[in-house]
PDB file of N, CA, C and O in Angstrom, chain B, residues numbered from 101:
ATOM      1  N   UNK B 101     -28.211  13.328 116.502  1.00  0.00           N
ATOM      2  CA  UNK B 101     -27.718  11.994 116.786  1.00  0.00           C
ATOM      3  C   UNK B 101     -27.188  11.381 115.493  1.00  0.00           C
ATOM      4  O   UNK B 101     -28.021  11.412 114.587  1.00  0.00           O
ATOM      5  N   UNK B 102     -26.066  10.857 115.190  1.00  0.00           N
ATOM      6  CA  UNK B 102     -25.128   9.848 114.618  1.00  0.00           C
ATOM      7  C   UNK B 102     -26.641   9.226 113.508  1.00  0.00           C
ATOM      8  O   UNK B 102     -26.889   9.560 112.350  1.00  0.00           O
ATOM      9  N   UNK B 103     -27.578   8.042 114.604  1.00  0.00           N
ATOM     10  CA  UNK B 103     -28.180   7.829 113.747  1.00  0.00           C
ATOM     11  C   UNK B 103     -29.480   8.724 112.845  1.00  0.00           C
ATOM     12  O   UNK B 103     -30.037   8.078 111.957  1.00  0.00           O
ATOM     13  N   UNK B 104     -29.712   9.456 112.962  1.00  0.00           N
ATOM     14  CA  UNK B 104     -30.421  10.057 112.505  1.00  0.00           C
ATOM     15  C   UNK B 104     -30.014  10.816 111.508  1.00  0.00           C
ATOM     16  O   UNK B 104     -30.876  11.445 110.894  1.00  0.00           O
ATOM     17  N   UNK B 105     -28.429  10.950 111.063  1.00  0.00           N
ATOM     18  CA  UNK B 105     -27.279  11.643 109.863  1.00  0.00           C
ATOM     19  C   UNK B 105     -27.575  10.642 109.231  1.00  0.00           C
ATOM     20  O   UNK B 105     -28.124  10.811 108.142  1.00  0.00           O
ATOM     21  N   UNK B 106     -27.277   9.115 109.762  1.00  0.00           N
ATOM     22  CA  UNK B 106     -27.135   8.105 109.049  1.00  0.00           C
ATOM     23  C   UNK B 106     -28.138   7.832 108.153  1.00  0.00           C
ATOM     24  O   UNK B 106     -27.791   7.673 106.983  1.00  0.00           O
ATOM     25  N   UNK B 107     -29.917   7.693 108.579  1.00  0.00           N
ATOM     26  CA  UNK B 107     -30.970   7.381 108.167  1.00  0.00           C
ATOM     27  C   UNK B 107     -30.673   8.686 107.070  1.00  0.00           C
ATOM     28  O   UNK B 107     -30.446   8.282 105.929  1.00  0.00           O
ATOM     29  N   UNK B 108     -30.631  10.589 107.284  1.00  0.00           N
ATOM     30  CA  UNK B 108     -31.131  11.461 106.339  1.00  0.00           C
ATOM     31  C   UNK B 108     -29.973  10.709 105.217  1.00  0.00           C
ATOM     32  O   UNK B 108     -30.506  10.147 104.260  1.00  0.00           O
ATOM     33  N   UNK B 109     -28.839  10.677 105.260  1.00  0.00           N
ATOM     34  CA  UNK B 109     -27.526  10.436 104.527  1.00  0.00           C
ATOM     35  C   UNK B 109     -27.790   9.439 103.249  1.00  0.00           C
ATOM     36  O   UNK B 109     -27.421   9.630 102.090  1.00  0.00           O
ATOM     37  N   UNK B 110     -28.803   7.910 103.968  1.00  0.00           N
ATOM     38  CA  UNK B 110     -29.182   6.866 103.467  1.00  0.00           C
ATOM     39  C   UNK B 110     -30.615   7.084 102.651  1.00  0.00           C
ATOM     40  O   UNK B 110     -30.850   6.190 101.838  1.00  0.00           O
ATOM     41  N   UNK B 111     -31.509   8.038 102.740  1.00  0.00           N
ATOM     42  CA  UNK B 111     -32.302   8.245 101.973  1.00  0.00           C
ATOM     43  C   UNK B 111     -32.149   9.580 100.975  1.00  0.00           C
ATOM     44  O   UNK B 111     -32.983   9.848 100.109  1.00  0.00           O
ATOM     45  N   UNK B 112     -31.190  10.214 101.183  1.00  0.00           N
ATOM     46  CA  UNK B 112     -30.940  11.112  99.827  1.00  0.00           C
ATOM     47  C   UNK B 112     -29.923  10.619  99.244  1.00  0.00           C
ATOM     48  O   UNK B 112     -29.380  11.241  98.332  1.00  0.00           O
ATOM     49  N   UNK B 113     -29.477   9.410  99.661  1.00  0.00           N
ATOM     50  CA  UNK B 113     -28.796   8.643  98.421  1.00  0.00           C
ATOM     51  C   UNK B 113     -29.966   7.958  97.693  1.00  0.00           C
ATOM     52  O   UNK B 113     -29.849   7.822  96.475  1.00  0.00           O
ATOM     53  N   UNK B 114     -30.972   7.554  98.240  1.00  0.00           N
ATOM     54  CA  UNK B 114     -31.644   6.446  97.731  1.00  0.00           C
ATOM     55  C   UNK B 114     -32.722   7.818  96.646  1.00  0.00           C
ATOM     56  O   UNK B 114     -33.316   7.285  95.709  1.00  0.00           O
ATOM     57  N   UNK B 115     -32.928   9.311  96.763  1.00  0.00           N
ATOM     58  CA  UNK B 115     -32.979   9.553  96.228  1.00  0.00           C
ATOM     59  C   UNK B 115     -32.274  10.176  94.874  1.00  0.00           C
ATOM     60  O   UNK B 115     -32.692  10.453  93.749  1.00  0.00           O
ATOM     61  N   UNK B 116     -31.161  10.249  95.453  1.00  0.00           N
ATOM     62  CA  UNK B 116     -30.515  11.058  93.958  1.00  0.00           C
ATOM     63  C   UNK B 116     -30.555   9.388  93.550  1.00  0.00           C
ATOM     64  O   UNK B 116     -31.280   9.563  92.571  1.00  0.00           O
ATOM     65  N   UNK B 117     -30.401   8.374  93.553  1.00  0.00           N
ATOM     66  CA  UNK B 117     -30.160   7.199  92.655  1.00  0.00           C
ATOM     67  C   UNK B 117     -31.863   7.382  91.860  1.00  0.00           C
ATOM     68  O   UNK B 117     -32.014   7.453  90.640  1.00  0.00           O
ATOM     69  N   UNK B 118     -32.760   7.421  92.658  1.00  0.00           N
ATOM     70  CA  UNK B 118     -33.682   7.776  91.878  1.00  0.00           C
ATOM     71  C   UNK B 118     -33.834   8.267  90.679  1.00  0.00           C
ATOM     72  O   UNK B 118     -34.348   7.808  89.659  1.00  0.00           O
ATOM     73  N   UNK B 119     -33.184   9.532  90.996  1.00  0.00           N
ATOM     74  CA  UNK B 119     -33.324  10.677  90.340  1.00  0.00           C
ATOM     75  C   UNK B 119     -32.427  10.272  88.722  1.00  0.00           C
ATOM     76  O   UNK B 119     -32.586  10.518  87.526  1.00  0.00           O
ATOM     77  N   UNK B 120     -31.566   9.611  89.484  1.00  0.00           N
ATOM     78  CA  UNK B 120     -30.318   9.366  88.271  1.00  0.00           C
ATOM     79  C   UNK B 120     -31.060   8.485  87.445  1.00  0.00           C
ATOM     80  O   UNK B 120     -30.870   8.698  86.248  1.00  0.00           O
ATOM     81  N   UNK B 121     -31.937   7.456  87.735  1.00  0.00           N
ATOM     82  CA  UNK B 121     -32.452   6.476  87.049  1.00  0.00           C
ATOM     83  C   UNK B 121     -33.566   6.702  86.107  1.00  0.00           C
ATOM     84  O   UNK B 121     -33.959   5.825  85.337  1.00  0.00           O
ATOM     85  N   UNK B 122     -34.182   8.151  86.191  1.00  0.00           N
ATOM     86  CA  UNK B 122     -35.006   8.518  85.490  1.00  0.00           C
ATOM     87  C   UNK B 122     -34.962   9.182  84.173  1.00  0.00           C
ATOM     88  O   UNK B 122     -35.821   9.445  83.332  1.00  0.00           O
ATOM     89  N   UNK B 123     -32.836   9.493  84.321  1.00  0.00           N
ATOM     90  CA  UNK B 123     -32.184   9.825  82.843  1.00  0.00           C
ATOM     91  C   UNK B 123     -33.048  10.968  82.449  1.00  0.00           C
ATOM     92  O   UNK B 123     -33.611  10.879  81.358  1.00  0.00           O
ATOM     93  N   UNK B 124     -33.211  11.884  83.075  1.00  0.00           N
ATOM     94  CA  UNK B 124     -34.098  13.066  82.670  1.00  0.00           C
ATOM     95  C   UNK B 124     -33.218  14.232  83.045  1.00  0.00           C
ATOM     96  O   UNK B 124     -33.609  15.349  82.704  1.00  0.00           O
ATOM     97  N   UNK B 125     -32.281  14.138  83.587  1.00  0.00           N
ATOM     98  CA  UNK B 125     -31.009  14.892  84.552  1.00  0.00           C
ATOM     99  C   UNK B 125     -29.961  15.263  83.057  1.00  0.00           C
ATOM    100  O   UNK B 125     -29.792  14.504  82.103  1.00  0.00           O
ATOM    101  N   UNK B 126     -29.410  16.557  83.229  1.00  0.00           N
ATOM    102  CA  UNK B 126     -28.205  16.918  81.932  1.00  0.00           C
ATOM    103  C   UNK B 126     -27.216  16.312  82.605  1.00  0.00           C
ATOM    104  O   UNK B 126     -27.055  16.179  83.818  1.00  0.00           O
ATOM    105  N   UNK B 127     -26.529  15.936  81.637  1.00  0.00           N
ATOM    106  CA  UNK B 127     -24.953  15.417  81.850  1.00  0.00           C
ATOM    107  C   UNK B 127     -24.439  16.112  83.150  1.00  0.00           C
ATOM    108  O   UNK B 127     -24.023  15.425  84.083  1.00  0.00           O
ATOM    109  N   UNK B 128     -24.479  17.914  83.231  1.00  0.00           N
ATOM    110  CA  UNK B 128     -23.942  18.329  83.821  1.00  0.00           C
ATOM    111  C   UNK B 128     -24.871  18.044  85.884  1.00  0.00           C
ATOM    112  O   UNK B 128     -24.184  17.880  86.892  1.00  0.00           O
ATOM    113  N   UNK B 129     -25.706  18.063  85.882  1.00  0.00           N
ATOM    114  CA  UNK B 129     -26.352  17.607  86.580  1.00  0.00           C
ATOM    115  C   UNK B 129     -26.720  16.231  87.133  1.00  0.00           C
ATOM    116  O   UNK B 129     -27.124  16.104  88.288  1.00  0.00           O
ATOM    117  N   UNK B 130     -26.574  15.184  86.279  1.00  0.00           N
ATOM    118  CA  UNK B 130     -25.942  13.839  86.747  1.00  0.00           C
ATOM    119  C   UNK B 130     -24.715  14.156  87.273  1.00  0.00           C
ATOM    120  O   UNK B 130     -24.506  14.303  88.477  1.00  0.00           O
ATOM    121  N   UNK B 131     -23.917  14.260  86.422  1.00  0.00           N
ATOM    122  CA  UNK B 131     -22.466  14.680  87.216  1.00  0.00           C
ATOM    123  C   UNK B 131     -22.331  14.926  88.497  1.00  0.00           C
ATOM    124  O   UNK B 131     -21.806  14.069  89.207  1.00  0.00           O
ATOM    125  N   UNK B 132     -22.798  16.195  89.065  1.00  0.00           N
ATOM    126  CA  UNK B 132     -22.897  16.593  90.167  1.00  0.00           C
ATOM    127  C   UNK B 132     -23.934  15.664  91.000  1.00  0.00           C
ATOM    128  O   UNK B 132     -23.219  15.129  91.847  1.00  0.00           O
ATOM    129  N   UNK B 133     -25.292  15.196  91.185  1.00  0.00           N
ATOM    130  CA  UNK B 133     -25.873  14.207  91.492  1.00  0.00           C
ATOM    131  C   UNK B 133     -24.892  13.158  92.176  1.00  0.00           C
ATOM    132  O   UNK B 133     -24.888  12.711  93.323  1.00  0.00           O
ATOM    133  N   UNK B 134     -24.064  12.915  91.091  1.00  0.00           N
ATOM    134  CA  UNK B 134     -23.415  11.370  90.849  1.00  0.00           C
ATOM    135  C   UNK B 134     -22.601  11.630  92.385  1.00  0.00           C
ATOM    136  O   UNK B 134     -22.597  10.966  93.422  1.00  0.00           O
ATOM    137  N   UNK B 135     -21.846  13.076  91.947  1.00  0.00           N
ATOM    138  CA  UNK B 135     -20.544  13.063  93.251  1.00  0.00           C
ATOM    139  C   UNK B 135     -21.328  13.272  94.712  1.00  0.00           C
ATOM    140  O   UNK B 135     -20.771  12.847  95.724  1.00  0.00           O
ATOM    141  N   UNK B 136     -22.230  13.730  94.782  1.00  0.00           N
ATOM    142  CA  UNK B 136     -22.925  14.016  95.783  1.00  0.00           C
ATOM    143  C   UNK B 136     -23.638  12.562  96.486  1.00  0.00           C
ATOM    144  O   UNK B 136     -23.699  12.378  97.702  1.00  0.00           O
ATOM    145  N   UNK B 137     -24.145  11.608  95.461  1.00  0.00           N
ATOM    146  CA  UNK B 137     -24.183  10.468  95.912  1.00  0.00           C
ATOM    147  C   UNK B 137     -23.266   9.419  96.593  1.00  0.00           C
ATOM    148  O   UNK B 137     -23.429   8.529  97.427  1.00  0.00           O
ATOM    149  N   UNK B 138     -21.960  10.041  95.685  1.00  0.00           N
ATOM    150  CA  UNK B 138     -20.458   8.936  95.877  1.00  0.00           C
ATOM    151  C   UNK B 138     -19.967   9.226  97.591  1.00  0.00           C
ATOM    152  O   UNK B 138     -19.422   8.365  98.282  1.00  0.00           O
ATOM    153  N   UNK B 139     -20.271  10.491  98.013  1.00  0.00           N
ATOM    154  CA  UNK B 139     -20.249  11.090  99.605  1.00  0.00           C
ATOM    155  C   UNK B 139     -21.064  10.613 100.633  1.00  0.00           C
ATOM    156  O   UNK B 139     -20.747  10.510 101.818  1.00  0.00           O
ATOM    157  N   UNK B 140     -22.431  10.248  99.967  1.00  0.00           N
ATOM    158  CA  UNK B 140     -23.177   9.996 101.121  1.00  0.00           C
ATOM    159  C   UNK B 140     -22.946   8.453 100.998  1.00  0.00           C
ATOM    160  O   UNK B 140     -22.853   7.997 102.137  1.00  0.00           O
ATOM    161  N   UNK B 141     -22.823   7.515 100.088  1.00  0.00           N
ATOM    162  CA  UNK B 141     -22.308   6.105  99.752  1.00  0.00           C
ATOM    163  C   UNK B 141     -21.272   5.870 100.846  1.00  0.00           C
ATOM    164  O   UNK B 141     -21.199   4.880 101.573  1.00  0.00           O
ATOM    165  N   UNK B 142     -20.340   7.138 100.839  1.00  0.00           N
ATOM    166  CA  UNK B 142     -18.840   6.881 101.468  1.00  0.00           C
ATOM    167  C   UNK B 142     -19.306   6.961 103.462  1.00  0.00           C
ATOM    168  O   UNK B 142     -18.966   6.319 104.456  1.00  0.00           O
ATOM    169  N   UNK B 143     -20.308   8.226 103.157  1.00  0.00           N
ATOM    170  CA  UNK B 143     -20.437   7.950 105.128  1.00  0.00           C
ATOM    171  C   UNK B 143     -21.102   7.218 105.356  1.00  0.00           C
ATOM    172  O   UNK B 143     -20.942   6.749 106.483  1.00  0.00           O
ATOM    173  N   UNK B 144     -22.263   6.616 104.516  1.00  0.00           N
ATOM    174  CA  UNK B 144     -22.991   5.517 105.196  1.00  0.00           C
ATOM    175  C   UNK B 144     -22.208   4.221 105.642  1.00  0.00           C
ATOM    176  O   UNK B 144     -22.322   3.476 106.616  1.00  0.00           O
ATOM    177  N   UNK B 145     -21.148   4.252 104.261  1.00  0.00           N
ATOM    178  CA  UNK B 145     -20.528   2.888 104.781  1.00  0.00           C
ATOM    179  C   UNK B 145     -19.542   2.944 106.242  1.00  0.00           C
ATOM    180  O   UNK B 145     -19.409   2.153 107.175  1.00  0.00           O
ATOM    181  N   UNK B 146     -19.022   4.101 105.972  1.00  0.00           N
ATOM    182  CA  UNK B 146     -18.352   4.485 107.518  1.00  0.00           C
ATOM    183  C   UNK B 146     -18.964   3.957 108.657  1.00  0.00           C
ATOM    184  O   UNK B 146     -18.577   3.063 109.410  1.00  0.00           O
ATOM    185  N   UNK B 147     -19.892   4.581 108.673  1.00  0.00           N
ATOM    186  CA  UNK B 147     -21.256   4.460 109.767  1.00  0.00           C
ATOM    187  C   UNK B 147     -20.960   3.059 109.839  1.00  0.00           C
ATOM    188  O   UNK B 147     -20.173   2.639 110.688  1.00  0.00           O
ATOM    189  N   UNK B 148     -21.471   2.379 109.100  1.00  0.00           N
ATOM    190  CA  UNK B 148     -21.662   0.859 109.132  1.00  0.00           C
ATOM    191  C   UNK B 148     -20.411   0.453 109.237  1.00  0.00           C
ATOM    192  O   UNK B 148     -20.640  -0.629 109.777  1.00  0.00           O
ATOM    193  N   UNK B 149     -18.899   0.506 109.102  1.00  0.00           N
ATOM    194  CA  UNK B 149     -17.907  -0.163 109.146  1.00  0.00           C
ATOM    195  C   UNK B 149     -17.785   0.053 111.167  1.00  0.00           C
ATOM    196  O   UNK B 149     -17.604  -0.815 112.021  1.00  0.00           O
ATOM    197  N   UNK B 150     -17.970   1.490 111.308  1.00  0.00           N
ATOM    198  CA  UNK B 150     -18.258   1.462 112.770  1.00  0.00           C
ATOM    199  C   UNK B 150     -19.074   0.573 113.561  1.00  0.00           C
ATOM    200  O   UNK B 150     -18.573   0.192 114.618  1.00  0.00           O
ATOM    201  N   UNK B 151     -20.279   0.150 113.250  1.00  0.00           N
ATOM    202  CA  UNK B 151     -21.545  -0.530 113.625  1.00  0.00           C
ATOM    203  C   UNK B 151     -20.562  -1.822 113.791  1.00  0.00           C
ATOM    204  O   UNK B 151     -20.618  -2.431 114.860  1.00  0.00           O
ATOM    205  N   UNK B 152     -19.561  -2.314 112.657  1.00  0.00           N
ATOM    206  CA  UNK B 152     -19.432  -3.606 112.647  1.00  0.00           C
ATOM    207  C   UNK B 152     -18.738  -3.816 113.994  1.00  0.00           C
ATOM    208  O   UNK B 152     -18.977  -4.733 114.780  1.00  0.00           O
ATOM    209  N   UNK B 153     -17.927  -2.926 114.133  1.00  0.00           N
ATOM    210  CA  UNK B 153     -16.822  -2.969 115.049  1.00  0.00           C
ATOM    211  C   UNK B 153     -17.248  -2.710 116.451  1.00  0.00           C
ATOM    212  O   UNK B 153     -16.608  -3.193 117.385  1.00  0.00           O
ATOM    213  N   UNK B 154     -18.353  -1.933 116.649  1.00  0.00           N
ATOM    214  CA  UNK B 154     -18.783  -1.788 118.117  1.00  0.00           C
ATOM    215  C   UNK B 154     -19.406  -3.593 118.109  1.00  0.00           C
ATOM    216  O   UNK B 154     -18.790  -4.390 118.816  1.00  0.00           O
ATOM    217  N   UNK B 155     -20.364  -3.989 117.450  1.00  0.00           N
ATOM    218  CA  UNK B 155     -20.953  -5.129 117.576  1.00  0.00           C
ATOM    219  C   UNK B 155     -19.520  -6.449 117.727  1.00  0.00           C
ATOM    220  O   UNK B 155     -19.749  -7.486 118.350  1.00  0.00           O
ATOM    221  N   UNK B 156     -18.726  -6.308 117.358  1.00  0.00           N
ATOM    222  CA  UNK B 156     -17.909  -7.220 117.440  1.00  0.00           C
ATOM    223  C   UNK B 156     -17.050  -7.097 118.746  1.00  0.00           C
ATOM    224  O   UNK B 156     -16.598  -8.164 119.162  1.00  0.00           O
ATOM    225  N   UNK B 157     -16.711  -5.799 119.560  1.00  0.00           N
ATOM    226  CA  UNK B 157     -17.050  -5.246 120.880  1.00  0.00           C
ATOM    227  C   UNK B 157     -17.757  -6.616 121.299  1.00  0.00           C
ATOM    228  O   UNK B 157     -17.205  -7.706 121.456  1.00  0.00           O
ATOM    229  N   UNK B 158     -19.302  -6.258 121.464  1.00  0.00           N
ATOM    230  CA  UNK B 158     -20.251  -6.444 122.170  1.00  0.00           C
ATOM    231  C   UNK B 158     -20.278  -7.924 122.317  1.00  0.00           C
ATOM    232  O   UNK B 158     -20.947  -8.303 123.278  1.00  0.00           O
ATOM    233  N   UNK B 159     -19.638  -8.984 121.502  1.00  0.00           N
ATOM    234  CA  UNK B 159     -19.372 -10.019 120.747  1.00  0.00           C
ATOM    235  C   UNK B 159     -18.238 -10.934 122.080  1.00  0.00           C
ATOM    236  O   UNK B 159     -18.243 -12.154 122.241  1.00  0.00           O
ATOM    237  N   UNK B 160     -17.476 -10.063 122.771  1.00  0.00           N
ATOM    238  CA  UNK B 160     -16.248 -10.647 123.139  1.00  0.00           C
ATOM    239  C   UNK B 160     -16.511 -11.591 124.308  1.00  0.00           C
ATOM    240  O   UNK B 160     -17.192 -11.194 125.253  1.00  0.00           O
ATOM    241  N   UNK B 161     -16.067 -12.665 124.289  1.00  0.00           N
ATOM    242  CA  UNK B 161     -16.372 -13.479 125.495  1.00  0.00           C
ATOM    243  C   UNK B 161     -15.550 -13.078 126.739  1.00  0.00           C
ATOM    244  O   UNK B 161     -14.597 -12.300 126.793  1.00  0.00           O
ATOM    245  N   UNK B 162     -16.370 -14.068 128.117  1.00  0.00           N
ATOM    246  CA  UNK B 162     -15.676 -13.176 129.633  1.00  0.00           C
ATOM    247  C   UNK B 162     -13.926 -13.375 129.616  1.00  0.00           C
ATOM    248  O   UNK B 162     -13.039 -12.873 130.305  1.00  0.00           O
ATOM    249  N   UNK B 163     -13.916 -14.419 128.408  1.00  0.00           N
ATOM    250  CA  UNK B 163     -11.956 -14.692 128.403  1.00  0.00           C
ATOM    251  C   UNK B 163     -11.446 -13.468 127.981  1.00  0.00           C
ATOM    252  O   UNK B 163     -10.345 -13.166 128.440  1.00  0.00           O
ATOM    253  N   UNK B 164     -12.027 -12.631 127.156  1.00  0.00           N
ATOM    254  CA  UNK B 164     -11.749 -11.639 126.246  1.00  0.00           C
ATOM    255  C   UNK B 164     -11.543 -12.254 124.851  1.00  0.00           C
ATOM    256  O   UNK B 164     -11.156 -11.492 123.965  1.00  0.00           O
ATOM    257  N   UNK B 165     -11.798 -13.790 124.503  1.00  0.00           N
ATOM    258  CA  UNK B 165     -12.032 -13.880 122.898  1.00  0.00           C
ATOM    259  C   UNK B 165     -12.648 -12.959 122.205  1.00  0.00           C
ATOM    260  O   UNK B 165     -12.866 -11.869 122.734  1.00  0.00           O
ATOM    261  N   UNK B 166     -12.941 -13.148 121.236  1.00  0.00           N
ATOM    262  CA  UNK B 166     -14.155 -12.748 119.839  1.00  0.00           C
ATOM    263  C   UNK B 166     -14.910 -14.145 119.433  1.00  0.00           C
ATOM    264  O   UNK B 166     -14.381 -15.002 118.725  1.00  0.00           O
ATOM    265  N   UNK B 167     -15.747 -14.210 119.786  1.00  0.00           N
ATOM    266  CA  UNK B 167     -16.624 -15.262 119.475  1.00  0.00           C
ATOM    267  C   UNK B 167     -17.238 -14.612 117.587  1.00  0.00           C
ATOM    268  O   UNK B 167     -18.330 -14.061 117.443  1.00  0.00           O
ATOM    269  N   UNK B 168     -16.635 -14.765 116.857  1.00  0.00           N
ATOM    270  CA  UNK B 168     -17.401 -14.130 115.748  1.00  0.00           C
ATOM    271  C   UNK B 168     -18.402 -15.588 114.778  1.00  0.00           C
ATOM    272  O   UNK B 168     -18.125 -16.746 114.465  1.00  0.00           O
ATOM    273  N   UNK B 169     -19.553 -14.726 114.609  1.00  0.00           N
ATOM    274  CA  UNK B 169     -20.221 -15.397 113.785  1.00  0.00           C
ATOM    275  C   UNK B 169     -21.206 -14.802 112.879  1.00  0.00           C
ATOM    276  O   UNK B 169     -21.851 -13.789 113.150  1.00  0.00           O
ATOM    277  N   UNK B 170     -21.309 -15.571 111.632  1.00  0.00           N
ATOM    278  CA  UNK B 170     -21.551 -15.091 110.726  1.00  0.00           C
ATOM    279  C   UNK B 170     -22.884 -14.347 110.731  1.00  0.00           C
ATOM    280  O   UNK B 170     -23.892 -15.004 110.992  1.00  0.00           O
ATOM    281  N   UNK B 171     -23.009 -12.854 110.430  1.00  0.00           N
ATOM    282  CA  UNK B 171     -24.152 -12.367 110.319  1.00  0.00           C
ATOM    283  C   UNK B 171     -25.114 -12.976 109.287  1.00  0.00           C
ATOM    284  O   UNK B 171     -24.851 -13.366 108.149  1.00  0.00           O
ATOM    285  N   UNK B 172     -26.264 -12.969 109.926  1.00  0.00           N
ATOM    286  CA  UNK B 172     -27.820 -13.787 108.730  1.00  0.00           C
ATOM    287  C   UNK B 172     -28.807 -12.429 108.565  1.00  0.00           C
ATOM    288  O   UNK B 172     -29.664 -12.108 109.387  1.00  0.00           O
ATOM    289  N   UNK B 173     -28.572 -11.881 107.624  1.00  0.00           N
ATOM    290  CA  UNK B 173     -29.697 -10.680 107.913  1.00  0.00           C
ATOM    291  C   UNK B 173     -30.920 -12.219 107.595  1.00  0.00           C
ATOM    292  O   UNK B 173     -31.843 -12.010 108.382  1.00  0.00           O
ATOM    293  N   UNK B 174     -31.111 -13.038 107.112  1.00  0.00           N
ATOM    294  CA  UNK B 174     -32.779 -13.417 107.563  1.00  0.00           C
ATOM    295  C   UNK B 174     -33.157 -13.666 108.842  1.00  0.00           C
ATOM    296  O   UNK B 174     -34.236 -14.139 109.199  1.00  0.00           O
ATOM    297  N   UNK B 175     -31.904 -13.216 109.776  1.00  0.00           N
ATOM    298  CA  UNK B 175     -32.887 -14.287 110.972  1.00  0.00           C
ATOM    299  C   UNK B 175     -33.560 -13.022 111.657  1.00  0.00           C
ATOM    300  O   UNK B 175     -33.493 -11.892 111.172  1.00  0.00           O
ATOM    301  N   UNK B 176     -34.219 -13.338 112.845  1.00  0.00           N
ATOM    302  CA  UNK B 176     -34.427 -11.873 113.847  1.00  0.00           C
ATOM    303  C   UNK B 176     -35.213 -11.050 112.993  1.00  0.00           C
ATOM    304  O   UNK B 176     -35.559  -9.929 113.363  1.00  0.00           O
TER     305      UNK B 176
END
């Protein structure tokens, strides 16, 4: 499933950033790290540029407007 790429995708970024932050990695190995991170950075956001767009879908009034309003990640 889609989300379940998304979640593995989003936590081996969150580890190679780890990894990168511990500066214990050779140049040549950050390097590679780095690009391997810059990929999973690139589909997560995909993922999520999709998410925006189905939700804004889901969003449309019975006229067929877009009722858009501003997302609050505090609320909910």
């Amino acid at each position: 499933m889609a989300i379940d790429k998304f979640e593995a995708s989003l936590k081996k970024l969150e580890e190679i950033v780890t990894r990168l932050e511990t500066g214990s990695l050779s140049l040549e190995d950050s390097l590679k790290a780095f690009e391997e991170g810059v990929k999973h950075s690139a589909f997560c956001s995909s993922r999520l540029e999709d998410a925006e767009r189905r939700v804004e879908i889901l969003l449309k009034q019975k006229d067929g407007s877009l009722k858009r309003e501003p997302f609050d990640a505090g609320e909910g």
